[in-house]
C-alpha positions, 0 to 999 in steps of 0.5 A: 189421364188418357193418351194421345195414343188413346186419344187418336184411337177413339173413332168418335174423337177422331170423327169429330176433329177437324180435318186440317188446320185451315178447318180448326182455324175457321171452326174456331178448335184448338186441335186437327188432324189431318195426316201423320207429322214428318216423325211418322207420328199418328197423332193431332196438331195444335192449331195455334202453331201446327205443333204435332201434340206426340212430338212435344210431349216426346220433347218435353219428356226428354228435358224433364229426364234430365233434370233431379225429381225435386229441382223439377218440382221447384223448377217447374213452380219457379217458371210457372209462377213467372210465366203466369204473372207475365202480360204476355201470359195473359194475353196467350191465354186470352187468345186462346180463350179467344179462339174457342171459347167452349173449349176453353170453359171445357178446359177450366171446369175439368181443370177445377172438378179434377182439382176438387176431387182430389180434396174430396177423395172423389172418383174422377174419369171425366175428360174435356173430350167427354164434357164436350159430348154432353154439353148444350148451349142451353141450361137444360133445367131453365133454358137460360143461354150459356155465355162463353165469351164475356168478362169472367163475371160469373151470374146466375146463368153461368155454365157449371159441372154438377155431379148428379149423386154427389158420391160417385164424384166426377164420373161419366154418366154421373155429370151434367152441365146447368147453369149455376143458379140450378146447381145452387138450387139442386145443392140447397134442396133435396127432390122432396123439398123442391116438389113440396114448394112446387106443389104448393105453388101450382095449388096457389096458382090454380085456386079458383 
């Protein structure tokens, strides 16, 4: 995983995030940078309450410290659960979904392809930071438009992370995003099935 550290050291994610939060709040971003918090930190904010991200995962680790290996895994369970069954969990997420609907799908699919490679034994080293350089808002294959805001109804013109060697699992140059009906069609059919029916196709199409 990489740290906020790293994070705010990568020129290109530094260069692309917003610049204030009035800016992140406009652009609809999730995060911004625009000086260093009152601890000194050189780290970015969340936009949502203008939190510095170093001071809460400072703060945060310092309660975890406290608390026995096995109670934190139980506590942490306990809460989780709790939270995401309140209405008023649903309604953050919502909101934030809301706000930027990109990120929030970015956030889901690397949540999920994380999830998956460790059943799978895959290599894994995707980030949302990464996903988000390579995403368009067009279906590369069918140019069919990616909806982010909706129901949660996934169709056939859905975004989905596909792994392009299915071996070498969820790996930067190794991903790309296209909508779910050419995920299923590429993960039905090898390239030399598809260029048969192809060429079929267009000798049919041709006749005469």
């Amino acid at each position: 995983m990489i740290t906020i550290a790293e994070h705010m050291n990568d020129v290109n994610f530094v260069t692309n995030i917003a610049k204030s939060r009035a800016e992140a709040q406009k652009e609809n971003k999730s995060i911004y940078y625009s000086k260093p918090c009152k601890h000194g930190h050189n780290s970015y904010r969340y936009t949502a309450n203008g939190n510095c991200s170093l001071c809460v995962s400072m703060r945060t680790q310092k309660r975890l410290a406290k608390v026995p290996r096995v109670k934190l895994r139980e506590t942490r369970k306990s809460i989780d659960a709790k939270w995401n069954a309140s209405e008023k969990a649903k309604k953050a997420k919502q909101n934030w979904k809301d706000r930027d609907p990109k990120w929030a799908w970015i956030s889901s699919a690397v949540s999920g392809a994380k999830r998956r490679a460790k059943v799978k034994n895959l290599p894994f080293d995707i980030t949302n930071e990464y996903i988000l350089s390579i995403i368009t808002d067009k279906c590369p294959i069918f140019d069919t438009e990616f909806k982010w805001i909706g129901s949660g109804v996934v169709n056939s013109t859905s975004a989905t992370l596909d792994r392009i060697d299915p071996i070498k699992g969820y790996t930067e140059g190794n991903i790309v995003v296209i909508s779910l009906k050419a995920n299923m069609i590429k993960s039905a059919y090898s390239a030399k099935d598809l260029y048969k029916v192809a060429d079929w196709l267009y000798e049919i199409e041709n006749k005469g």
